[in-house]
N, CA and C atoms as a LAMMPS dump frame, in Angstrom:
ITEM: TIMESTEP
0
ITEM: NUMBER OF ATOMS
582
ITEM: BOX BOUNDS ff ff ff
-5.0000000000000000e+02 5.0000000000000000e+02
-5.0000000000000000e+02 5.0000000000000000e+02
-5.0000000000000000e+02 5.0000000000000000e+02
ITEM: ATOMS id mol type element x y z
1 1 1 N -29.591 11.464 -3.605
2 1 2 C -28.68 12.056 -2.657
3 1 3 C -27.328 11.342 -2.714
4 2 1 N -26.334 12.064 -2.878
5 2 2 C -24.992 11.306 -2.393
6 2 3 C -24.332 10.85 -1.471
7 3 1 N -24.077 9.48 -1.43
8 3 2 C -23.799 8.812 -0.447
9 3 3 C -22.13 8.871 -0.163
10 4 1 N -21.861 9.432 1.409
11 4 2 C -20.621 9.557 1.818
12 4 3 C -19.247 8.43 0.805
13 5 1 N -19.568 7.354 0.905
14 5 2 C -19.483 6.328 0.284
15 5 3 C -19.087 6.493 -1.763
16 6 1 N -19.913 7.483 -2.126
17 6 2 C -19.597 7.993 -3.08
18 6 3 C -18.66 8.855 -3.393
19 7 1 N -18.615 9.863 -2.428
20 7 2 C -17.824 10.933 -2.271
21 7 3 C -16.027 10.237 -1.959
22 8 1 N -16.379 9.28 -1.25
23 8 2 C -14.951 8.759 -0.901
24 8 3 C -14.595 8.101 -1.993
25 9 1 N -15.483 7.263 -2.808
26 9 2 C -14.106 6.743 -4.567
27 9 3 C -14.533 7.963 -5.338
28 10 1 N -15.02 8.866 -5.243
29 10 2 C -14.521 9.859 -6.072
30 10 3 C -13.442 10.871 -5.886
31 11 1 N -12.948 10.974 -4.214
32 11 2 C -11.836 11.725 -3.719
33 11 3 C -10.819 10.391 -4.524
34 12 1 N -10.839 9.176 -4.061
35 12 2 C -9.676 8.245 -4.16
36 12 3 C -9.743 8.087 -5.805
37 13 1 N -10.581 8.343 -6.378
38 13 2 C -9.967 8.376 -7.972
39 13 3 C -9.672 9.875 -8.341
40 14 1 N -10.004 10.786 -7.764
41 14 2 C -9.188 12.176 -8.325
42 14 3 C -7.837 12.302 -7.564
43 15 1 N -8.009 11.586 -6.549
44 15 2 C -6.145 11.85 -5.726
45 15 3 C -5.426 11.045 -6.406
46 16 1 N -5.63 10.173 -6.801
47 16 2 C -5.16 8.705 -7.486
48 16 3 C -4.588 9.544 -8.725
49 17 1 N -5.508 10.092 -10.066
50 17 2 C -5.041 10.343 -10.855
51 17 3 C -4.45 11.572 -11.109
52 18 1 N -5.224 13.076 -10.508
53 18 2 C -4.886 14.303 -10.345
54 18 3 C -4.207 14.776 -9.041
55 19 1 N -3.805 13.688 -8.371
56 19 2 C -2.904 14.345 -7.025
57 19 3 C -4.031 15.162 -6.104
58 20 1 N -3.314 14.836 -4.833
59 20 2 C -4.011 15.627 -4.05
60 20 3 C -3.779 16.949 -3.934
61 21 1 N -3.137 17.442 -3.978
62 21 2 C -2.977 19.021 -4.135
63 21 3 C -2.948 19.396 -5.663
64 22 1 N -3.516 18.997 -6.232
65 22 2 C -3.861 18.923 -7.822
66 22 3 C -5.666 19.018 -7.644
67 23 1 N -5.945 19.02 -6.74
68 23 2 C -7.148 18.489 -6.545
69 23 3 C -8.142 19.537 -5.861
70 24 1 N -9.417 19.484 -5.761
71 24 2 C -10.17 20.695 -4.826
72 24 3 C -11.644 19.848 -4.334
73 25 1 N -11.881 20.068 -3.671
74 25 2 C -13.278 19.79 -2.553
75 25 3 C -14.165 19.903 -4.263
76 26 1 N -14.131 20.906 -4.868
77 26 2 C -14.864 21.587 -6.11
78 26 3 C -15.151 20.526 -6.423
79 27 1 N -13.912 20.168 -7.17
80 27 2 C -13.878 19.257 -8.207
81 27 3 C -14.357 17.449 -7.929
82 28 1 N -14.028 17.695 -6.48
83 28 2 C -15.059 16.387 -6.138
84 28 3 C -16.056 16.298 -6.053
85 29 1 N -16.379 17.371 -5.744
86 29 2 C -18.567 17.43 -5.597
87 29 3 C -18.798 17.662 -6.976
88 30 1 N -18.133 17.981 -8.328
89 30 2 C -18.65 17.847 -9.442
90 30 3 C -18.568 16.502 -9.663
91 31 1 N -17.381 15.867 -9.9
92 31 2 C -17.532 14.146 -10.141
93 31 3 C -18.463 13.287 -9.683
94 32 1 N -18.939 13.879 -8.329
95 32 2 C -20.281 12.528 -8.186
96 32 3 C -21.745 13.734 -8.328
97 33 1 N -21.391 14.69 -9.18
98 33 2 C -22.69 15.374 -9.191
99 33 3 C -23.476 16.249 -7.954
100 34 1 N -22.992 16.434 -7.293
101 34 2 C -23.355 17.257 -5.684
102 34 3 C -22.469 18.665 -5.525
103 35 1 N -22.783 18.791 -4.813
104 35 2 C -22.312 20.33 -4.248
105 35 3 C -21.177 20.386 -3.22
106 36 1 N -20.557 21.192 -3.39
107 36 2 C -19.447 21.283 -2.632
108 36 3 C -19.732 21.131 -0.739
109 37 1 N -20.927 22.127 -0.523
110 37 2 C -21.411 21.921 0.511
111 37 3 C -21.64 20.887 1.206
112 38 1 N -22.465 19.996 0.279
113 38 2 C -22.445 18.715 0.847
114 38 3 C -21.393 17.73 0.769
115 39 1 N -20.293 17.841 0.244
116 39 2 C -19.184 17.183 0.368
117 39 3 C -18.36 17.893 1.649
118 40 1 N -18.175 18.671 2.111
119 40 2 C -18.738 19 3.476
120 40 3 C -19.181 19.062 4.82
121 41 1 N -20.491 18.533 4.332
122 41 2 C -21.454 18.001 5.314
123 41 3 C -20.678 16.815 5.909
124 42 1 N -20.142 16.029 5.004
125 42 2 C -19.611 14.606 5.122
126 42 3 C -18.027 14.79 5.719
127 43 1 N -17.088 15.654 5.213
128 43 2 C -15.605 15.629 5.685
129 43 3 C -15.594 17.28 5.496
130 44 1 N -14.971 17.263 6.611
131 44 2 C -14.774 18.895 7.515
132 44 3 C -13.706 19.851 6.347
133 45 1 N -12.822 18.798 5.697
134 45 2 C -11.267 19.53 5.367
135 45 3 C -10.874 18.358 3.805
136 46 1 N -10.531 18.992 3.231
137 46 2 C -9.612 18.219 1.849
138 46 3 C -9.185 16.778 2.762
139 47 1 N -7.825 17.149 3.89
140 47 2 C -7.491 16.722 4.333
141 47 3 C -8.22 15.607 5.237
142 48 1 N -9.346 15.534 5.713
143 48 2 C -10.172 14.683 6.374
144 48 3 C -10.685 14.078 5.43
145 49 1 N -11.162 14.128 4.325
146 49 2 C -11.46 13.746 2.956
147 49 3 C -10.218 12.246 2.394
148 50 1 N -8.775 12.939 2.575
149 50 2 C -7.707 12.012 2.259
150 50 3 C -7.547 10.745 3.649
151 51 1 N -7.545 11.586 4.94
152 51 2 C -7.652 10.829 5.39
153 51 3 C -9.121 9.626 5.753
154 52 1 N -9.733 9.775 5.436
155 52 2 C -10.969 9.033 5.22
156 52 3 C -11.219 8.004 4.139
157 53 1 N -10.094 8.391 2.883
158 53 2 C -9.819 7.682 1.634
159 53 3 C -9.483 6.754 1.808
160 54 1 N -7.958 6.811 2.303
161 54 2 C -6.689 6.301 2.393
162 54 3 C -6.809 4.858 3.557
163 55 1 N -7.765 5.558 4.808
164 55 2 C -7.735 5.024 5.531
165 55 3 C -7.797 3.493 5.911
166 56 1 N -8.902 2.963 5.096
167 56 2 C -9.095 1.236 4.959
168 56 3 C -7.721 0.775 4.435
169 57 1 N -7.044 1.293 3.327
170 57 2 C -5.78 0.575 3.368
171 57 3 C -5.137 0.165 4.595
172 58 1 N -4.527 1.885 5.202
173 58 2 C -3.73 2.112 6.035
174 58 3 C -4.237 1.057 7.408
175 59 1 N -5.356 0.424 7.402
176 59 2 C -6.079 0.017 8.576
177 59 3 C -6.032 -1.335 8.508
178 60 1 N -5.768 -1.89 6.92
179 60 2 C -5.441 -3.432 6.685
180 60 3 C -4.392 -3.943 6.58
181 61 1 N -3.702 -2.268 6.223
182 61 2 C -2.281 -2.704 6.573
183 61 3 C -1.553 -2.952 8.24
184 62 1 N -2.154 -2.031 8.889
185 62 2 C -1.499 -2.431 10.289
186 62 3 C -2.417 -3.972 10.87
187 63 1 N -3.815 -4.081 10.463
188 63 2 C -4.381 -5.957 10.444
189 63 3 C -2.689 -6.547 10.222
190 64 1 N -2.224 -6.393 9.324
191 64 2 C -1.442 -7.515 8.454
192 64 3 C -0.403 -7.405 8.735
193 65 1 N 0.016 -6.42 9.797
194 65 2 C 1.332 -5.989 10.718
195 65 3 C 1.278 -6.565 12.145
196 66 1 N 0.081 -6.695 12.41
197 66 2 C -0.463 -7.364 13.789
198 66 3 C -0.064 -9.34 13.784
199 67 1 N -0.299 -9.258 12.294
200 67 2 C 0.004 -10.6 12.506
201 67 3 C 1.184 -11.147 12.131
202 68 1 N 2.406 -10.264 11.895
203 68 2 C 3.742 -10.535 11.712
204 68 3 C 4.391 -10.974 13.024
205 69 1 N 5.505 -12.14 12.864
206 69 2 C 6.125 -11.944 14.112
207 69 3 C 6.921 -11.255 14.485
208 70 1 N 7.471 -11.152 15.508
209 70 2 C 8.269 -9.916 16.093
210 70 3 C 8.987 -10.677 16.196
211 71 1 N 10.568 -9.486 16.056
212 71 2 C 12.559 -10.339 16.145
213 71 3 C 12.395 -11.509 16.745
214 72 1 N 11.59 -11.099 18.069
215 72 2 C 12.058 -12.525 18.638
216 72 3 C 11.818 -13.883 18.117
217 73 1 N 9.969 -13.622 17.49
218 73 2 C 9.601 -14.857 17.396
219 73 3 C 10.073 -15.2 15.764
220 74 1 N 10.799 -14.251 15.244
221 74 2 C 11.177 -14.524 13.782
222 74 3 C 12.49 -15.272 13.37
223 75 1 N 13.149 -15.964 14.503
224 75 2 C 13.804 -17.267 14.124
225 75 3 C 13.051 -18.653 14.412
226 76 1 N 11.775 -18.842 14.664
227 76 2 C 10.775 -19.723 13.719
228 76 3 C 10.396 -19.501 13.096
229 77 1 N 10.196 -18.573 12.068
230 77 2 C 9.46 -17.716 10.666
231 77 3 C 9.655 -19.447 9.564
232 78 1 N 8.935 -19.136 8.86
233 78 2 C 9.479 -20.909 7.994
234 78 3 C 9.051 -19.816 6.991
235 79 1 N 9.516 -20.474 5.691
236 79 2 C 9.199 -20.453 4.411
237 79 3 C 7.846 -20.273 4.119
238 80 1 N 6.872 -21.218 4.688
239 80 2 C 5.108 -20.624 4.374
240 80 3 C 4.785 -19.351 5.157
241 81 1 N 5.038 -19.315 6.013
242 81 2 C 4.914 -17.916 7.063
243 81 3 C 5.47 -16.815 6.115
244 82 1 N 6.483 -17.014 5.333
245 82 2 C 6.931 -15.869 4.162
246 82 3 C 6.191 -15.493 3.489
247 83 1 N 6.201 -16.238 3.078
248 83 2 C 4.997 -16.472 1.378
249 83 3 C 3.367 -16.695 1.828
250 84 1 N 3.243 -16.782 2.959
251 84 2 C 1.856 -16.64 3.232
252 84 3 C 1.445 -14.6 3.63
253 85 1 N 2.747 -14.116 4.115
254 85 2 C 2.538 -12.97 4.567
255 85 3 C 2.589 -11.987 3.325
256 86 1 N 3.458 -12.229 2.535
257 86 2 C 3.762 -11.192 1.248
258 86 3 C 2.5 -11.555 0.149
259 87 1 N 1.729 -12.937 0.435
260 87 2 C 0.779 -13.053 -0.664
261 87 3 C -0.508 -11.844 0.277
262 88 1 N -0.334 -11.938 1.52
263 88 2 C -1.322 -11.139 1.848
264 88 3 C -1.167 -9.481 1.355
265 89 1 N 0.426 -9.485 1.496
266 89 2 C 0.655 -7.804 1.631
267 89 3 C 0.404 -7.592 0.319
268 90 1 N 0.51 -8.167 -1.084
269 90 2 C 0.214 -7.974 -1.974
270 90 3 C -1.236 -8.007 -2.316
271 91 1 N -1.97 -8.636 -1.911
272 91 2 C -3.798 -8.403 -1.967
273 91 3 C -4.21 -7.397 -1.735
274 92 1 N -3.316 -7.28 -0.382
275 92 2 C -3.717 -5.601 -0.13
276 92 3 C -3.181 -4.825 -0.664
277 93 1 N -2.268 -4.74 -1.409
278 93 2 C -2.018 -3.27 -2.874
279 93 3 C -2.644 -3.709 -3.847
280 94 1 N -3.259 -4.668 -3.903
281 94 2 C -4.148 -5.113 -5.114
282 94 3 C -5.612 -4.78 -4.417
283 95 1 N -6.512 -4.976 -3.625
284 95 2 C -7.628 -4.567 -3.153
285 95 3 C -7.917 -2.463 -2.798
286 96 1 N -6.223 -2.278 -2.414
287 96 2 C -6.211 -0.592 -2.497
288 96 3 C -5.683 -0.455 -3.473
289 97 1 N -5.582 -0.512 -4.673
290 97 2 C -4.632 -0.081 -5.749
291 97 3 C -4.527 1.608 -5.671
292 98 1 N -6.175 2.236 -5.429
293 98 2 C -5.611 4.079 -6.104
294 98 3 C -5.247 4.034 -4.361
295 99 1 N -5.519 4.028 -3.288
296 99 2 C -4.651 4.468 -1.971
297 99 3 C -3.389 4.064 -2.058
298 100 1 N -2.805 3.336 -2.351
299 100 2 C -1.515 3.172 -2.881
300 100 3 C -1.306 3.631 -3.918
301 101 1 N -1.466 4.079 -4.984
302 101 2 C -1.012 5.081 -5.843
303 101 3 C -1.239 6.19 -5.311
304 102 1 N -1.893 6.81 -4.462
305 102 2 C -1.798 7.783 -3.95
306 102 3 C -0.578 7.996 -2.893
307 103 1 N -0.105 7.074 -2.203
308 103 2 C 0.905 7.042 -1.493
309 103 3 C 2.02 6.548 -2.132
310 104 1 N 2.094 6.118 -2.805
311 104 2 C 3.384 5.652 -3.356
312 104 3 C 3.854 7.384 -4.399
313 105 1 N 3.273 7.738 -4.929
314 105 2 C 3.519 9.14 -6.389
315 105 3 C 3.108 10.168 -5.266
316 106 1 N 2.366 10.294 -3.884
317 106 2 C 2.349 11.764 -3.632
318 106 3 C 3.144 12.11 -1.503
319 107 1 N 3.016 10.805 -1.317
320 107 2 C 3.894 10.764 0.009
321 107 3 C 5.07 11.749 0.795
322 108 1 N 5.97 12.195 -0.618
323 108 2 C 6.96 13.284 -0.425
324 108 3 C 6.797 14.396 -0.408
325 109 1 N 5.13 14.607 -1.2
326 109 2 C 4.65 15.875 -0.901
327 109 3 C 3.979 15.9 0.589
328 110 1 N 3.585 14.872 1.008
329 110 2 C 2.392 14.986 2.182
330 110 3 C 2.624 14.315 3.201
331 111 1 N 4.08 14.417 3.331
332 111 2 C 4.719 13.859 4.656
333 111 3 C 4.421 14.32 5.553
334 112 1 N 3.541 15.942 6.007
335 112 2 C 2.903 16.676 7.228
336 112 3 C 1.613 16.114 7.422
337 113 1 N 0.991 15.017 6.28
338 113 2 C -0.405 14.721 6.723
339 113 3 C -0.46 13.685 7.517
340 114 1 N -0.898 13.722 8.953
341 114 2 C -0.958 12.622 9.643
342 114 3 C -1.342 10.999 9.355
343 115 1 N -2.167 10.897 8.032
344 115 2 C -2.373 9.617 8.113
345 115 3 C -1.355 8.796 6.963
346 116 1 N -1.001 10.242 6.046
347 116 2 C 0.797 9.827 5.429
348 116 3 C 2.016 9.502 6.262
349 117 1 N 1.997 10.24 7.606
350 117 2 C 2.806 9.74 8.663
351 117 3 C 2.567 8.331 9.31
352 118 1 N 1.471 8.083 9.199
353 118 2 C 0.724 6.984 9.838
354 118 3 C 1.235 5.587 8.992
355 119 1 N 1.142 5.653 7.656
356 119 2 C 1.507 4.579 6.505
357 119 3 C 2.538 4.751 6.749
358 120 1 N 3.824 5.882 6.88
359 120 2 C 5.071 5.403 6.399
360 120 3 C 5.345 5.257 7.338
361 121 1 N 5.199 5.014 8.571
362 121 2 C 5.499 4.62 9.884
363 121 3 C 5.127 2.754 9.609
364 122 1 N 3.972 1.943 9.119
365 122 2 C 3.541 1.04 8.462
366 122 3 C 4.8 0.628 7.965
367 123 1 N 4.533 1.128 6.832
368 123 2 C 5.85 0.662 5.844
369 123 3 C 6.97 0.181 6.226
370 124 1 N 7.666 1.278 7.27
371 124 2 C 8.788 0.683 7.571
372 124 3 C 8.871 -0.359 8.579
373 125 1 N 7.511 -0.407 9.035
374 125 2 C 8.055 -1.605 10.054
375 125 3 C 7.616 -2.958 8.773
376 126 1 N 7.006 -2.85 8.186
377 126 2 C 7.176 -4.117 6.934
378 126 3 C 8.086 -4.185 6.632
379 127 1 N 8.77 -3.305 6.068
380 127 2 C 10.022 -3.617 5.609
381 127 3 C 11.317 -3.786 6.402
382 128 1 N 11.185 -3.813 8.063
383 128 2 C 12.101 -3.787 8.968
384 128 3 C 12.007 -5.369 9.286
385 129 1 N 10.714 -6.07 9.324
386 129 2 C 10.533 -7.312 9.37
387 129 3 C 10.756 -8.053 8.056
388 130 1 N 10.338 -7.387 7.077
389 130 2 C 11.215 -8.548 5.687
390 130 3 C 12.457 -8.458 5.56
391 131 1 N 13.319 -7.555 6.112
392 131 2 C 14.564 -7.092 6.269
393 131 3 C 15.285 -7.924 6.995
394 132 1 N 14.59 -8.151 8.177
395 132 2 C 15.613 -8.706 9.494
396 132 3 C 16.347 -8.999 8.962
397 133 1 N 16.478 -10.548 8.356
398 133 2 C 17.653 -11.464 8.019
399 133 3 C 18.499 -10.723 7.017
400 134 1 N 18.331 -10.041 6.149
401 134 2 C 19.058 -9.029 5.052
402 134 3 C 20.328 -9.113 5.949
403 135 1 N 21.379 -10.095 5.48
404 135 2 C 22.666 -9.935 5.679
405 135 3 C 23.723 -8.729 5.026
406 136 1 N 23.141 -8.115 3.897
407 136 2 C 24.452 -7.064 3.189
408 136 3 C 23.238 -5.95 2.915
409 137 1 N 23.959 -4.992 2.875
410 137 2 C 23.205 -3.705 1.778
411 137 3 C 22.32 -4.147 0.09
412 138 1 N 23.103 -5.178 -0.166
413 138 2 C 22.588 -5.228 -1.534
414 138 3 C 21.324 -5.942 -1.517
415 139 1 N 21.068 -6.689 -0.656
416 139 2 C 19.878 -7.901 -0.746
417 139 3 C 19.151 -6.585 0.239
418 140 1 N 19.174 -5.584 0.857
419 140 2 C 18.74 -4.826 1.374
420 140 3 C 17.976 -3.98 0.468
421 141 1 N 18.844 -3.634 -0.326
422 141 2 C 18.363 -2.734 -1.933
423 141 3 C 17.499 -3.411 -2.901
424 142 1 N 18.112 -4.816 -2.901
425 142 2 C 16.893 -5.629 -4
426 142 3 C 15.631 -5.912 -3.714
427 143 1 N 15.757 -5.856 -2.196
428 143 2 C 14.02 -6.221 -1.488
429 143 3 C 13.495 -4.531 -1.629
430 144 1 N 13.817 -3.661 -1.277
431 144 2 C 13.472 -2.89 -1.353
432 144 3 C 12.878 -2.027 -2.754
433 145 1 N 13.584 -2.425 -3.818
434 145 2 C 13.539 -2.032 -5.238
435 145 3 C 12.492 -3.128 -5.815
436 146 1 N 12.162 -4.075 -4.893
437 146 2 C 10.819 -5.153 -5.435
438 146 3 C 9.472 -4.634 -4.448
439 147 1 N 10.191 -4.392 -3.705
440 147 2 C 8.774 -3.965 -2.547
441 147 3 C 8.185 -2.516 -3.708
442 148 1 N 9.131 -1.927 -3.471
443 148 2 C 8.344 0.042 -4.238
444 148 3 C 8.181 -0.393 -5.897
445 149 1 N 8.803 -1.45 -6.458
446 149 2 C 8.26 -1.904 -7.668
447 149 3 C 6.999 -2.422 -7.522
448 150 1 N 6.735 -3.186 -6.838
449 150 2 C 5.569 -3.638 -6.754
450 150 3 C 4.493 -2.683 -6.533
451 151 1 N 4.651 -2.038 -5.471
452 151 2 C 3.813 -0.921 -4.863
453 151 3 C 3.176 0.246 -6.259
454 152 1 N 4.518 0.402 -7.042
455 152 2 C 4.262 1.262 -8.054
456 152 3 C 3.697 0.694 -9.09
457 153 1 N 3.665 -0.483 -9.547
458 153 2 C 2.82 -1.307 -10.469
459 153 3 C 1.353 -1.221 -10.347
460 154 1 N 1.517 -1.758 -9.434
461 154 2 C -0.251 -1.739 -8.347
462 154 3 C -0.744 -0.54 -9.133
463 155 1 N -0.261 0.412 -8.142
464 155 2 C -0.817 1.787 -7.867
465 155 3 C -1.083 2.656 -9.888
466 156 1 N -0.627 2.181 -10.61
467 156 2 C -0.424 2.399 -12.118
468 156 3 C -1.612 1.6 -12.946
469 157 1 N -1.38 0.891 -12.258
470 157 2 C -2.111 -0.771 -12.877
471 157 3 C -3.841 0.037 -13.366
472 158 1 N -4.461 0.739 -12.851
473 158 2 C -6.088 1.358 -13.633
474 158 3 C -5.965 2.643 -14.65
475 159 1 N -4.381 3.056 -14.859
476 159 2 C -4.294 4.378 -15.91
477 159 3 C -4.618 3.86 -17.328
478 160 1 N -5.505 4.805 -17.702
479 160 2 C -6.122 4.321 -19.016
480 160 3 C -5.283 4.248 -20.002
481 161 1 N -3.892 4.862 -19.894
482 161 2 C -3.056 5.139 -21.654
483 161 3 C -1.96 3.47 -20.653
484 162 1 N -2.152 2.645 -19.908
485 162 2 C -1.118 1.305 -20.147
486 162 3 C -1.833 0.294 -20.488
487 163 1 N -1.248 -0.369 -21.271
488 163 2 C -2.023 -2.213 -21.683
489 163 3 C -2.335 -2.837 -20.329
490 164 1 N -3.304 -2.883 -20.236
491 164 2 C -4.364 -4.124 -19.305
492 164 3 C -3.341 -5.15 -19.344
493 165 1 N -3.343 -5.692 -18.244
494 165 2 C -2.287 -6.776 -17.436
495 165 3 C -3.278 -7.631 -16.828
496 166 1 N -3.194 -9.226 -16.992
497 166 2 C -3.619 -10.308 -16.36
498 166 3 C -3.565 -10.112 -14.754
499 167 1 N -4.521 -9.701 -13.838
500 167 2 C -4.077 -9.274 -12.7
501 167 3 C -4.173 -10.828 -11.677
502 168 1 N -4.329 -11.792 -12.033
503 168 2 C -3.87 -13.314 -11.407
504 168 3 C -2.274 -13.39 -11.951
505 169 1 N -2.212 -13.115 -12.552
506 169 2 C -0.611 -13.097 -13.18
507 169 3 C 0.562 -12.664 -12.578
508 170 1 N 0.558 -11.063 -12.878
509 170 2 C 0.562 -9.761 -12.061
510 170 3 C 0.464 -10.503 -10.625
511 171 1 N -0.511 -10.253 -9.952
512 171 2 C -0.288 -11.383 -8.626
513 171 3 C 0.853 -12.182 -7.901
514 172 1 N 0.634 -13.326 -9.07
515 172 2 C 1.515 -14.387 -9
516 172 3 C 3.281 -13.949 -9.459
517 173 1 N 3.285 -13.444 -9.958
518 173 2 C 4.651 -12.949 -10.415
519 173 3 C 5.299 -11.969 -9.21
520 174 1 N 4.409 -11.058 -8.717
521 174 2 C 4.965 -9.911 -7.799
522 174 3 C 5.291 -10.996 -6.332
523 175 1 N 4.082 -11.901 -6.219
524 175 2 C 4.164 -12.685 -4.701
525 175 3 C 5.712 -13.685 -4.698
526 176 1 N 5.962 -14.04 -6.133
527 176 2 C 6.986 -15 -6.136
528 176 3 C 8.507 -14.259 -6.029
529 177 1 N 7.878 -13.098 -6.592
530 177 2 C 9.44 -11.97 -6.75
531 177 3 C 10.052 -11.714 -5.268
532 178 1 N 9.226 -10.924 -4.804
533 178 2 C 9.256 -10.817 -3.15
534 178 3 C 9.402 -11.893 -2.93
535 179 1 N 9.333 -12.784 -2.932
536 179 2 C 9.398 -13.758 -1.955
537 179 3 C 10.914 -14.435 -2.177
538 180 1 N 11.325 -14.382 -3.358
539 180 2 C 12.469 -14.521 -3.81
540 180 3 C 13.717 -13.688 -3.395
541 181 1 N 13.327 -12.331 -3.747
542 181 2 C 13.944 -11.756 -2.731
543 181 3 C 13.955 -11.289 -2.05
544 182 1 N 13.315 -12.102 -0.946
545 182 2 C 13.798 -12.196 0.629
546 182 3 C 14.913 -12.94 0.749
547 183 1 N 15.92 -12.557 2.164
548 183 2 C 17.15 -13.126 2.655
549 183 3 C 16.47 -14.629 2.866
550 184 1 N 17.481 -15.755 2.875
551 184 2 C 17.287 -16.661 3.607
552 184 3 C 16.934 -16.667 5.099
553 185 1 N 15.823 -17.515 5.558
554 185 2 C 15.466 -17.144 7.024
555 185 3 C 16.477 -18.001 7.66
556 186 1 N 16.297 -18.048 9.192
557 186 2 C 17.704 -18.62 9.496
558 186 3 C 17.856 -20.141 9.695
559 187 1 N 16.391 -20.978 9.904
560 187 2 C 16.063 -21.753 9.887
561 187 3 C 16.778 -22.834 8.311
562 188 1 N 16.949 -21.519 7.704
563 188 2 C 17.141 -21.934 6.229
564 188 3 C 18.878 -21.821 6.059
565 189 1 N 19.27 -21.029 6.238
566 189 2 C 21.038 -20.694 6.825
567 189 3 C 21.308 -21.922 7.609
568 190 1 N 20.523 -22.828 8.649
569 190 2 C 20.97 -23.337 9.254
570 190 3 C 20.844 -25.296 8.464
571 191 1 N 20.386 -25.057 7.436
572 191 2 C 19.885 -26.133 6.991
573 191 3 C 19.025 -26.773 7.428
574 192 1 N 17.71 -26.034 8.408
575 192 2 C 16.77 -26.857 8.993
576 192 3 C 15.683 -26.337 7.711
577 193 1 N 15.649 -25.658 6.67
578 193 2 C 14.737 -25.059 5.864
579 193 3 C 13.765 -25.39 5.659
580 194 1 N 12.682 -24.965 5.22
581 194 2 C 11.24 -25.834 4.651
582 194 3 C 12.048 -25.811 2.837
């Protein structure tokens, strides 16, 4: 018998690679061998299906939003509090890689689906808190062009036609990038820095 559990990495690897509206209830109950019916039984709608996918990301991501500080308390933010938070946010596009490839390549199509509203509502408050200190537009643009780089790496990182990448590497390279460019915190402007 197929286990719900099944049905869900087989939605998150056909949305992942064939898009979700590329995609059919069909064609998922063929991939794990079952019937459409009973894929079904388990999620009411395509759409309850995505959101059911997606969801553990979207759910570790607001964990990992819970433990950011807020404006206020983010002129004590130090240097490890940085780099302790972006090594997390990066585990988690590394632990969801296809839910993030699914959101990163199909988001603009599925901006009416509530739990796509739900992430990019996420998103921006991540990026409103790595932002704060962002003194100009440009260090605004470079964090931003490392954040959706990253995101899009991830989310790429299991397609069978790219060369296999050291993913401790990969890791370590994306956590140091971000972290690099981030603004100076103010602690750090002020010369009290770690």
């Amino acid at each position: 018998m197929t286990t719900r559990d099944e049905i869900l990495q087989a939605a998150l690897e056909r949305f992942a690679r064939y898009g979700y509206l590329g995609s059919s209830i069909q064609q998922i109950a063929d991939d794990v061998g079952t019937s459409k019916s009973s894929v079904l039984y388990h999620f009411d709608s395509k759409e309850a299906l995505l959101e059911a996918a997606i969801s553990p990301a979207i759910d570790a991501l607001e964990g990992l939003l819970q433990q950011v500080p807020t404006r206020d308390q983010h002129a004590a933010f130090r240097r490890d509090d940085l780099v302790a938070m972006v090594t997390a946010f990066i585990d988690l596009l590394l632990a969801h890689a296809r839910a993030v490839a699914i959101f990163v390549s199909q988001r603009g199509a599925l901006l009416e689906v509530p739990v796509i509203a739900r992430a990019n509502a996420l998103v921006a408050r991540l990026a409103a808190v790595l932002m704060a200190e962002a003194p100009a537009t440009p260090e605004i643009m470079r964090l931003s062009i490392g954040l959706a780089g990253a995101a899009f790496l991830i989310g790429d990182s299991d397609r069978d036609d790219l060369p296999e990448f050291d993913r401790e590497l990969t890791r370590r390279v994306l956590i140091d990038t971000i972290v690099d460019l981030c603004p100076p915190l103010p602690a750090e402007r002020n010369g009290k820095g770690a």
